[in-house]
Jmol script that loads the backbone (N, CA, C; Angstrom):
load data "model"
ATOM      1  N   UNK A   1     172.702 136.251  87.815  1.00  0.00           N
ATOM      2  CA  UNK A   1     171.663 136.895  87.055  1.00  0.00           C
ATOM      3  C   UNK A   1     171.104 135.911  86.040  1.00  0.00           C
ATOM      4  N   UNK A   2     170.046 135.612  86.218  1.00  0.00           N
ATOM      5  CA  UNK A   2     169.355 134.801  85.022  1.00  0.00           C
ATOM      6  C   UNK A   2     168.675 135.528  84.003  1.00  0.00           C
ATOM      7  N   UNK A   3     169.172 135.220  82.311  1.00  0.00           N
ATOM      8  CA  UNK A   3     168.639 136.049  81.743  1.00  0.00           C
ATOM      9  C   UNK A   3     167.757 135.152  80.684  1.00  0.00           C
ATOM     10  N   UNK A   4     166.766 135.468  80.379  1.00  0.00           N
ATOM     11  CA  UNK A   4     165.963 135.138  78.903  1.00  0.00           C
ATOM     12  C   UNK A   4     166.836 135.188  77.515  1.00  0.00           C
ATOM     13  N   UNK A   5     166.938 134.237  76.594  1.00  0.00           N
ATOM     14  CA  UNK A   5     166.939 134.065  75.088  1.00  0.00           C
ATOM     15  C   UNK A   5     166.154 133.955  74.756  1.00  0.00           C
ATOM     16  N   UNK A   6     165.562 135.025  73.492  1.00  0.00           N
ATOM     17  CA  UNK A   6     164.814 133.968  72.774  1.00  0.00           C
ATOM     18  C   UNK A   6     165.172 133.224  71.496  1.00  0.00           C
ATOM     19  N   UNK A   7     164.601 132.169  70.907  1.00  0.00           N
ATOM     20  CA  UNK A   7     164.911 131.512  70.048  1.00  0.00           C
ATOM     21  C   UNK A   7     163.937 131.633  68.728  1.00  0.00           C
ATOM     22  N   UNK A   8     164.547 131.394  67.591  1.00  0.00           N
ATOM     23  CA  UNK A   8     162.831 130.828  66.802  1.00  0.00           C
ATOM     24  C   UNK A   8     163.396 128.981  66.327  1.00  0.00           C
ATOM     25  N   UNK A   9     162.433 128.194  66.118  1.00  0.00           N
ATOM     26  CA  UNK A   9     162.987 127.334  65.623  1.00  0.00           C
ATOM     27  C   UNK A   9     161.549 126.536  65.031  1.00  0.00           C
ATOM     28  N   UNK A  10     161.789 125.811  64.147  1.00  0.00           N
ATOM     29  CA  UNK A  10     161.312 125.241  62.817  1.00  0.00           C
ATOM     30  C   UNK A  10     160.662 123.942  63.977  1.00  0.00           C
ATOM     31  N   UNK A  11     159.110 123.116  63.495  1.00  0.00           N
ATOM     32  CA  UNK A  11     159.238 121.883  64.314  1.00  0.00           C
ATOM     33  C   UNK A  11     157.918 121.607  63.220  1.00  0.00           C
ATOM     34  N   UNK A  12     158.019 120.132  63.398  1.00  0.00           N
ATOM     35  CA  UNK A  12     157.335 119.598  62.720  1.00  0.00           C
ATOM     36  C   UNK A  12     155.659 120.203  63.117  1.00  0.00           C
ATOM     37  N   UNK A  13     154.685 120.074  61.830  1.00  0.00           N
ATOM     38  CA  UNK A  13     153.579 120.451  62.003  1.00  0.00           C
ATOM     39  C   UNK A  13     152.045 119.344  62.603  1.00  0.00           C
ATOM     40  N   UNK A  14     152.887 118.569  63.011  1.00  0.00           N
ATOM     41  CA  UNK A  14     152.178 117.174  63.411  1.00  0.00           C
ATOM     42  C   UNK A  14     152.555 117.490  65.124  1.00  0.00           C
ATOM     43  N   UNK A  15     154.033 117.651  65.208  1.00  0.00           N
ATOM     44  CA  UNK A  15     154.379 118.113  67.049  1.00  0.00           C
ATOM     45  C   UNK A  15     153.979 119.550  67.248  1.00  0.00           C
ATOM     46  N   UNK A  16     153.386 120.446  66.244  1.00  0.00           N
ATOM     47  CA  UNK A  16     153.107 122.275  66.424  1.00  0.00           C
ATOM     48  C   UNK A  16     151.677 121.355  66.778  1.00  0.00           C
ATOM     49  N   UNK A  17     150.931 120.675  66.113  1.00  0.00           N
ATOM     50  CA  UNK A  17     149.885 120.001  66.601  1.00  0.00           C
ATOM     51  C   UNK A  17     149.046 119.765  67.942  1.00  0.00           C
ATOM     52  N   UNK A  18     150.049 118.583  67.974  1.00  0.00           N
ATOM     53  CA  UNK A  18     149.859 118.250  69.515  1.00  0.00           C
ATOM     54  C   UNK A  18     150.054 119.219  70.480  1.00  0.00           C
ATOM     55  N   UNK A  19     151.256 120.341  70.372  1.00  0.00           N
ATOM     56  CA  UNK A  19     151.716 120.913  71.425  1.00  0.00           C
ATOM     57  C   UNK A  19     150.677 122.061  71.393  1.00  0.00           C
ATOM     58  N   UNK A  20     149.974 122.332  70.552  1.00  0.00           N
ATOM     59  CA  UNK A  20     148.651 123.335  70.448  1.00  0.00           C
ATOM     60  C   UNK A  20     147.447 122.501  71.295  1.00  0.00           C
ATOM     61  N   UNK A  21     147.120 121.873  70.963  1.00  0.00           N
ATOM     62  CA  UNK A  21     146.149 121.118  71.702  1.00  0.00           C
ATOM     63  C   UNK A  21     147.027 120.281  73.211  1.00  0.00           C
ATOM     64  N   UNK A  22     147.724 120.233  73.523  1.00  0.00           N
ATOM     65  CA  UNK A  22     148.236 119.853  74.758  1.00  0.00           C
ATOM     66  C   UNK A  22     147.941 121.624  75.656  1.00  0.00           C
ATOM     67  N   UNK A  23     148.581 122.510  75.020  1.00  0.00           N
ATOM     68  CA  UNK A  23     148.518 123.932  75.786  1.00  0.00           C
ATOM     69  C   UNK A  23     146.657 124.103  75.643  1.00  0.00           C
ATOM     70  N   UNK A  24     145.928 123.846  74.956  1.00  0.00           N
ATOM     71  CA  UNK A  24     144.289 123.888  75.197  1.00  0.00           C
ATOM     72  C   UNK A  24     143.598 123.321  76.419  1.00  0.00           C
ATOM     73  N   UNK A  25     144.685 122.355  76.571  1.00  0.00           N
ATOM     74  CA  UNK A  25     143.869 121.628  77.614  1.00  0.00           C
ATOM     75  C   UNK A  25     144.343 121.686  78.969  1.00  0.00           C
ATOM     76  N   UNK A  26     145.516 122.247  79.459  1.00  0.00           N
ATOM     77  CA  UNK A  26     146.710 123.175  80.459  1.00  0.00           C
ATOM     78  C   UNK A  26     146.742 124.062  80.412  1.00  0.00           C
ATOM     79  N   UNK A  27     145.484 124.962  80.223  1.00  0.00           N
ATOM     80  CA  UNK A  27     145.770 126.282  80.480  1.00  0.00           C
ATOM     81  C   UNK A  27     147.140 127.087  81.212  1.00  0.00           C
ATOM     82  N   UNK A  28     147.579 126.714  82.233  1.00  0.00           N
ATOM     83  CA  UNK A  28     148.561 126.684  83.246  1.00  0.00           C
ATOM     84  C   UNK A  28     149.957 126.598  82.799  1.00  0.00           C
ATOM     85  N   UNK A  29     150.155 125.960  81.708  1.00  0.00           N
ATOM     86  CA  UNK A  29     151.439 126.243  80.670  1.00  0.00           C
ATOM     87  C   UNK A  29     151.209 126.756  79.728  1.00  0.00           C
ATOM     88  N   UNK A  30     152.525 127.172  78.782  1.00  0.00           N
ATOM     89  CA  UNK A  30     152.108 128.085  77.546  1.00  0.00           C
ATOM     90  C   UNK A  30     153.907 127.428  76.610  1.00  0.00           C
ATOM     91  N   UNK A  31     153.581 127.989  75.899  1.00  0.00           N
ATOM     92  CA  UNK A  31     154.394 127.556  74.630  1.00  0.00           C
ATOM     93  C   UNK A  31     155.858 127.784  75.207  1.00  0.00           C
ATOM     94  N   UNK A  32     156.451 128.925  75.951  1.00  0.00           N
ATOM     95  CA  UNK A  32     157.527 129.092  76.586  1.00  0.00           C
ATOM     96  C   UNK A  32     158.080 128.004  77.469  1.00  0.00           C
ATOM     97  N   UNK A  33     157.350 127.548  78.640  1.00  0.00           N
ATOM     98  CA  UNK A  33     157.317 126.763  79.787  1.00  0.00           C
ATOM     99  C   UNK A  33     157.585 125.717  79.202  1.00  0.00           C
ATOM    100  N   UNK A  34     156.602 125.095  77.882  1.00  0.00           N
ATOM    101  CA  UNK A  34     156.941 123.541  77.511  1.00  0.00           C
ATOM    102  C   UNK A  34     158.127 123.845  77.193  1.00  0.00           C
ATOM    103  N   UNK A  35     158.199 124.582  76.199  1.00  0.00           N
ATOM    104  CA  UNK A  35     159.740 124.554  75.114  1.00  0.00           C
ATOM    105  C   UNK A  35     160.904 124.727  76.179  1.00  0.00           C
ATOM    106  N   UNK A  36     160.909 125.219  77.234  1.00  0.00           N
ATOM    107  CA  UNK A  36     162.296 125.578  78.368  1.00  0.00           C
ATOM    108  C   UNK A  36     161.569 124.160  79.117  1.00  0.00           C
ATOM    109  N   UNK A  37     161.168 123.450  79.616  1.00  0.00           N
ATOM    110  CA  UNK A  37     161.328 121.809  80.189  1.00  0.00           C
ATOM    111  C   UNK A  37     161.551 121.192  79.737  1.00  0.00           C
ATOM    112  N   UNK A  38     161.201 120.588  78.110  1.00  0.00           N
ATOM    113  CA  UNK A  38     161.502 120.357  77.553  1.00  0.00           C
ATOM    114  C   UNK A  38     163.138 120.144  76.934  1.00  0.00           C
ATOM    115  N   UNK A  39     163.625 121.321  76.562  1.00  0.00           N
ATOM    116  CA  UNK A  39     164.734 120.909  76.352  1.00  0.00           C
ATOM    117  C   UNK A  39     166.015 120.900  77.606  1.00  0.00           C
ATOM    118  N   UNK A  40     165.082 121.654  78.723  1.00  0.00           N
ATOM    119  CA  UNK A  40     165.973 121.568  79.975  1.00  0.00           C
ATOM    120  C   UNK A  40     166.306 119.843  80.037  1.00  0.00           C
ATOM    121  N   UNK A  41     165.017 119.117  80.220  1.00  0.00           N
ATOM    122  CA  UNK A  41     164.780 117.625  80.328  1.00  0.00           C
ATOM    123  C   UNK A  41     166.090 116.885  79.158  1.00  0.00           C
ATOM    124  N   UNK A  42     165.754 117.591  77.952  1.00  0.00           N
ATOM    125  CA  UNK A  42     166.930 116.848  77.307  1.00  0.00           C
ATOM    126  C   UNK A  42     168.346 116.817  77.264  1.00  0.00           C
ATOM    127  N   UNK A  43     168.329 118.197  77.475  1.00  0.00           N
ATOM    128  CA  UNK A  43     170.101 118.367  78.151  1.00  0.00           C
ATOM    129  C   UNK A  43     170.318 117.831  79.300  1.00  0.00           C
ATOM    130  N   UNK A  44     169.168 117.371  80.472  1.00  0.00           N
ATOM    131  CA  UNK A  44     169.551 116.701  81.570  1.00  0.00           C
ATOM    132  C   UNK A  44     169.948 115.374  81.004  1.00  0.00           C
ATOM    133  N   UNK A  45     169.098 114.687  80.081  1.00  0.00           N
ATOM    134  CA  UNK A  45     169.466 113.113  79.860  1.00  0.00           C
ATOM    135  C   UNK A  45     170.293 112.974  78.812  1.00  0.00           C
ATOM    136  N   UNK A  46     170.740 113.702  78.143  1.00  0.00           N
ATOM    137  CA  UNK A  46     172.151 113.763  77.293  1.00  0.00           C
ATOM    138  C   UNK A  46     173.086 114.754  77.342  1.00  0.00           C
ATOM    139  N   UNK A  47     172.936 115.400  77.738  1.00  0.00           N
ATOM    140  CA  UNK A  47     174.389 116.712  78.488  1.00  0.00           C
ATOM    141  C   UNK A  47     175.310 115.837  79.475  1.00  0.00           C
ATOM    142  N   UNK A  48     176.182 116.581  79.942  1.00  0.00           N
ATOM    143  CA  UNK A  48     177.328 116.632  80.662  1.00  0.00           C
ATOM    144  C   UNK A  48     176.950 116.517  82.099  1.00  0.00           C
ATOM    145  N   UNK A  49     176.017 116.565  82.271  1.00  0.00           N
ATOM    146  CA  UNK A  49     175.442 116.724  84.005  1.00  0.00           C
ATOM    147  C   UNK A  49     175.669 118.154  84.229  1.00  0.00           C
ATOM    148  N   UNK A  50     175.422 119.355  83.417  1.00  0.00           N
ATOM    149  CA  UNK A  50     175.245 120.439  83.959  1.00  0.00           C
ATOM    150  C   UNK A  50     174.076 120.524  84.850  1.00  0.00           C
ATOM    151  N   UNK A  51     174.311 121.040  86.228  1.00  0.00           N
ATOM    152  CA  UNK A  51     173.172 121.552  87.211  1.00  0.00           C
ATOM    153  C   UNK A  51     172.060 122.414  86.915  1.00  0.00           C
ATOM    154  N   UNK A  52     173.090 123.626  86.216  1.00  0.00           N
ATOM    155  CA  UNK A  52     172.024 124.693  85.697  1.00  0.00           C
ATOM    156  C   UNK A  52     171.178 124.252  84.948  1.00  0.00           C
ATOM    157  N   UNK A  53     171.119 122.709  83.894  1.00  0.00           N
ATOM    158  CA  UNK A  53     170.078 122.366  83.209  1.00  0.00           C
ATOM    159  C   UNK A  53     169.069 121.609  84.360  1.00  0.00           C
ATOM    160  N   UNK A  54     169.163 120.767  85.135  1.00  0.00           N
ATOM    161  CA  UNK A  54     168.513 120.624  86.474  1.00  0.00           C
ATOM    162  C   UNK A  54     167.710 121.530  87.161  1.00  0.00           C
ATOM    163  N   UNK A  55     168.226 122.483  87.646  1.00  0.00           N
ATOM    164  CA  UNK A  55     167.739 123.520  88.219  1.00  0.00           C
ATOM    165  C   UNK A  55     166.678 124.444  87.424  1.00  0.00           C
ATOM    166  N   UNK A  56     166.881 124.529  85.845  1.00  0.00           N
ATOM    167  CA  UNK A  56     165.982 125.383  85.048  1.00  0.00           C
ATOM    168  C   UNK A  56     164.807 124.115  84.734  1.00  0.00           C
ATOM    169  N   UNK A  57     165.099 123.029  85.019  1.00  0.00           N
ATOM    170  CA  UNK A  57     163.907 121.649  84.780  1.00  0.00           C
ATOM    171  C   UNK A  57     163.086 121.762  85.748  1.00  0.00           C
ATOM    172  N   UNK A  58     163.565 122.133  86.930  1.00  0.00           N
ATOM    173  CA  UNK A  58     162.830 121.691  88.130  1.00  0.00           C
ATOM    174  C   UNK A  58     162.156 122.871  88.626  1.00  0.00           C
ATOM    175  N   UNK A  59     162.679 124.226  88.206  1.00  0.00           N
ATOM    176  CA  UNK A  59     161.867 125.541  88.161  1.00  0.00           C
ATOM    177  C   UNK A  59     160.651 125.796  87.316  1.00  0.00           C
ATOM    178  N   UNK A  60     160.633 125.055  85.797  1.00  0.00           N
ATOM    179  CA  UNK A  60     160.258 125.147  85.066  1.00  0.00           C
ATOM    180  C   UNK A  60     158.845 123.865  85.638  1.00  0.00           C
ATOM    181  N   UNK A  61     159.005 122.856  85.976  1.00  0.00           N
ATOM    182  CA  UNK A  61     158.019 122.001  86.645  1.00  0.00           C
ATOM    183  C   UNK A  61     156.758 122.688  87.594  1.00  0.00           C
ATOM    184  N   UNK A  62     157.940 123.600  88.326  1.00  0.00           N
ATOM    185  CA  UNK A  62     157.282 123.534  89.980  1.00  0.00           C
ATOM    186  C   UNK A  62     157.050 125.643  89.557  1.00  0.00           C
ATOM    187  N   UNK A  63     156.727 125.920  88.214  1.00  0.00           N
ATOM    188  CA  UNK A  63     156.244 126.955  88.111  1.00  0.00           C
ATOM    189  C   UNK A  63     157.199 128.531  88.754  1.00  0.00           C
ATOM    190  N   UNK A  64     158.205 128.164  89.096  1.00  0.00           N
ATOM    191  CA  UNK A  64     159.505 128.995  89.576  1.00  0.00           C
ATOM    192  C   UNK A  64     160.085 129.808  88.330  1.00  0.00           C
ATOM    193  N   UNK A  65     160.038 130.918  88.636  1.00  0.00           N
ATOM    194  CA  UNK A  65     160.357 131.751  87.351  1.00  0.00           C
ATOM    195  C   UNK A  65     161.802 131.606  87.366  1.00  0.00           C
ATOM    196  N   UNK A  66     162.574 131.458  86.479  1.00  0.00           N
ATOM    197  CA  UNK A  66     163.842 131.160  85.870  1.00  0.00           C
ATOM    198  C   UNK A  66     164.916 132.193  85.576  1.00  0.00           C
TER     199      UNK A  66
END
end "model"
wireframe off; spacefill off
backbone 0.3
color backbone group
């Protein structure tokens, strides 16, 4: 069963920035999608080699609901 968290979290107002105007111009992503590749991507390159972070990267890419 895959379930949703949500989170709130604090980010700089220079990266709330960009990531506002990056989603303007990608309609096709939204604030959820970056923030779950995103840190999927980072737990892939500094985690443990969990899969499940793999698998939620590569869903999250290829538009696969999670």
């Amino acid at each position: 069963m895959n379930a949703t968290v949500s989170i709130l979290a604090e980010i700089p107002e220079a990266l709330h920035e960009s990531l506002s105007h990056y989603l303007e111009s990608h309609p096709d992503w939204d604030q959820d999608r970056v923030f779950s590749a995103a840190l999927s991507l980072f737990l892939l390159q500094n985690g443990d080699g969990d899969r499940r972070a793999a698998r939620v990267y590569l869903d999250t890419l290829f538009k696969h609901p999670v």
